[in-house]
C-alpha positions in Angstrom: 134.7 379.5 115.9 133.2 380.0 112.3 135.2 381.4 109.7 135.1 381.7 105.9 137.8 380.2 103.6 138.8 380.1 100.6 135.8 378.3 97.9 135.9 377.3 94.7 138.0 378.8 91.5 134.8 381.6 91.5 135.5 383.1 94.4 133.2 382.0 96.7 133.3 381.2 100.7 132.8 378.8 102.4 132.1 378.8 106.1 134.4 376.5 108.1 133.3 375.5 111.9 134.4 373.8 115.3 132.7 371.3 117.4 131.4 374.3 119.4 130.6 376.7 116.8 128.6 374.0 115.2 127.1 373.4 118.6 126.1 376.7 119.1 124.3 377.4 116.2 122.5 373.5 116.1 121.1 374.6 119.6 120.0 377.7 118.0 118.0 375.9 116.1 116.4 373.3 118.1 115.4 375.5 120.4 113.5 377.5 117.4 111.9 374.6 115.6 112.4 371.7 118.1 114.6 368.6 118.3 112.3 366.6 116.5 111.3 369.6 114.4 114.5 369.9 113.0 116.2 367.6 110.1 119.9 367.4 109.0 118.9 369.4 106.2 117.5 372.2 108.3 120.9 372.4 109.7 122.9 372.3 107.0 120.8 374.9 105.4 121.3 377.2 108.4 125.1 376.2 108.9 125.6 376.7 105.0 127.8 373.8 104.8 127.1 370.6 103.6 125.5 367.8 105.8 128.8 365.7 104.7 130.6 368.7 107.0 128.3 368.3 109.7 129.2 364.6 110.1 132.6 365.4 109.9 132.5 366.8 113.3 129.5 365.0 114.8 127.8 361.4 114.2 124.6 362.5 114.4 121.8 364.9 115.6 120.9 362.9 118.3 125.4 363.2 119.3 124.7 367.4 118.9 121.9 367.0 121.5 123.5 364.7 123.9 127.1 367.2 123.6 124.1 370.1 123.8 122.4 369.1 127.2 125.3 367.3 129.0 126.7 371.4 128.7 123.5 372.1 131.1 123.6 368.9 132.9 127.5 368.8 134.0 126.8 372.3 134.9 124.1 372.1 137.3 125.8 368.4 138.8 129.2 370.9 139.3 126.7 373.2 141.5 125.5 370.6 143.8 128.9 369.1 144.0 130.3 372.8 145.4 127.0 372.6 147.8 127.8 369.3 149.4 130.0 368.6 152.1 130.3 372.3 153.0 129.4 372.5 156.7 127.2 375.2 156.2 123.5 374.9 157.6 121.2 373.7 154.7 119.2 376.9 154.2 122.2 378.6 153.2 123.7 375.5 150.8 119.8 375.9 149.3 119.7 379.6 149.0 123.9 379.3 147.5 122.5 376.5 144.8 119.2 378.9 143.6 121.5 381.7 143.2 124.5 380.0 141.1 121.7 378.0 139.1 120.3 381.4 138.5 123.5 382.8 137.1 124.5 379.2 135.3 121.5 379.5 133.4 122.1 383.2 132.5 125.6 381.7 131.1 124.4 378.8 129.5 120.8 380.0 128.4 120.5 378.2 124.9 121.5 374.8 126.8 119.5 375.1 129.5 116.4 376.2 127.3 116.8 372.8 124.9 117.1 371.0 128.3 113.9 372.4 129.7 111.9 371.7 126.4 113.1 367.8 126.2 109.8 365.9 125.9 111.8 362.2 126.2 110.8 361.0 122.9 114.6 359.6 122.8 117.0 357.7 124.7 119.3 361.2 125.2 116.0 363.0 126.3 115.1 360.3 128.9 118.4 360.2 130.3 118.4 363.6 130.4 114.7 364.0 132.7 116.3 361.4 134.7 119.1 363.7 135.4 116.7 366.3 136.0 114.2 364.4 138.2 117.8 363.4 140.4 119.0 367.1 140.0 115.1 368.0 141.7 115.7 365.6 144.8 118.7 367.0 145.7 116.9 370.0 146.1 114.2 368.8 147.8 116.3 366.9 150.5 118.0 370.2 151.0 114.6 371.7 152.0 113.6 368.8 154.1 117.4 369.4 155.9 116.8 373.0 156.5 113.3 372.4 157.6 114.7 369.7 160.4 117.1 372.1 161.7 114.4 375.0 162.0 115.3 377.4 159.4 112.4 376.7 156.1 109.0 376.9 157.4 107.3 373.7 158.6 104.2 374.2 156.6 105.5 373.3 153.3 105.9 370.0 151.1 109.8 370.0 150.5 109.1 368.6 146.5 106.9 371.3 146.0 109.1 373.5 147.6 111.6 372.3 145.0 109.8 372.7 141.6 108.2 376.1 142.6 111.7 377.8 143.2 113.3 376.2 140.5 110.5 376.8 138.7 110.7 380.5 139.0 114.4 380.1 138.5 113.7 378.0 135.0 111.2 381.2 133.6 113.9 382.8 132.7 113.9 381.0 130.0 111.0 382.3 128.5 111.7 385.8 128.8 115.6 386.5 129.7 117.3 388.1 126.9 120.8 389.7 127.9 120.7 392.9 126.3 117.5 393.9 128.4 117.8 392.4 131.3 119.6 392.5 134.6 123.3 390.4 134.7 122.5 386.9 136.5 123.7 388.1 139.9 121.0 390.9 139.9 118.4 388.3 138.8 120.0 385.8 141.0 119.5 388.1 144.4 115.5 389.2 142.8 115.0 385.2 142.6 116.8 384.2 146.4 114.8 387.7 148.2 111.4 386.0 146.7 112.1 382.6 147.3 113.7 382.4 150.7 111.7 385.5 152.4 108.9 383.5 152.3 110.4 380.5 152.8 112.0 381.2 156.1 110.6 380.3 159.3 110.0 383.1 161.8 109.1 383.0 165.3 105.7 383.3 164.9 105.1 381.1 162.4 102.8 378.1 163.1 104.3 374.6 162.3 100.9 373.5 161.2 99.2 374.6 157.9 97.1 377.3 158.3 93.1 376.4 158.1 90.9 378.8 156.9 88.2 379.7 159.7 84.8 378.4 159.0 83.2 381.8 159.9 85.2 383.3 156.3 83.3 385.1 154.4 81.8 382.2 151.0 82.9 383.6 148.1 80.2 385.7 146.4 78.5 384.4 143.3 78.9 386.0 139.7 76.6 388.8 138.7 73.7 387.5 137.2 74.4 383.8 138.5 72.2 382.9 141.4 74.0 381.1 144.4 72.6 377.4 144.5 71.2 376.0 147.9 72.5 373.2 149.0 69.6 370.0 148.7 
């Protein structure tokens, strides 16, 4: 953690940090300004150390965001690790990863927020959508699973599937602050009653997408628009 010593013969303070401390606060300010937005001297200025103690502790600000996203990354990779293998019927491994995602992302919010605004305009960013691309098959093999053994609808592309959830499950991002919201395992059960209630195959559910009838009612056109005829 931070913590002020002892300055110069005046008096002052100086502000002393950890790898993590310094971490924490970098993130901060990525996720303000952007990655490519922000320069050693914008850290340094924020940190109020030198960028001499910066390096001290890190190489680089490329080594802050690599340490930064890997914190999201090895996170979500843990999740899928505790899905697989389980026995469990896929639905329920699907439904168990959206929730603890949910609550990982809650936990980890600054990391996870820097790893959804990576644009790839560096090797650590590409590596890092790679990860995420993987990270989105998994999930979409765990529809496609649950949809063979009859328990996700039929009527729906398994990688849509996959980006839709997640991303309602990535929003929060935008709007989750801790002091006014829910804790993750409330949002977590709001996110899996949304997702997987629709989701869910019922008996009277057709395996076929549904068409709309050609006697439907066109669309009327705006006031003050005639409709066109067809030529």
């Amino acid at each position: 953690m931070a913590e002020a010593s002892p300055g110069g013969t005046d008096g002052s303070k100086r502000k002393v940090y950890d790898v993590e401390s310094l971490l924490a606060v970098a993130v901060a300010v990525f996720n303000e300004q952007g990655y490519d937005g922000t320069s050693m001297e914008d850290l340094s200025k924020r940190l109020g150390i030198t960028k001499s103690a910066i390096y001290h502790h890190v190489e680089s600000k490329e080594a802050m965001l690599s340490i930064a996203l890997d914190r999201a990354l090895e996170g979500l990779f843990a999740l899928v690790a505790d899905t697989s293998g389980t026995g469990t019927a896929a639905v329920e491994r699907l439904e168990h990863l959206v929730r603890a995602s949910v609550n990982l992302l809650v936990e980890r919010l600054p990391y996870v927020t820097l790893l959804l605004r990576v644009r790839g305009n560096t090797e650590v960013e590409r590596r890092a959508l790679d990860q995420r691309r993987t990270f989105d098959r998994v999930v979409a093999d765990l529809v496609k699973q649950a949809q063979r053994e009859g328990d996700i609808r039929s009527d729906v592309d398994p990688g849509l599937t996959a980006r839709l959830v997640f991303g309602m499950v990535n929003s929060l991002v935008e709007w989750h602050h801790p002091a006014d919201h829910p804790a993750g395992p409330d949002i977590a059960d709001a996110v899996a009653r949304l997702a997987f209630d629709g989701l869910r195959a019922t008996s009277s559910q057709l395996s076929r997408p549904r068409k709309v009838p050609s006697d439907a009612p066109r669309r009327a056109a705006p006031a003050g628009r005639a409709a066109r005829t067809p030529r």
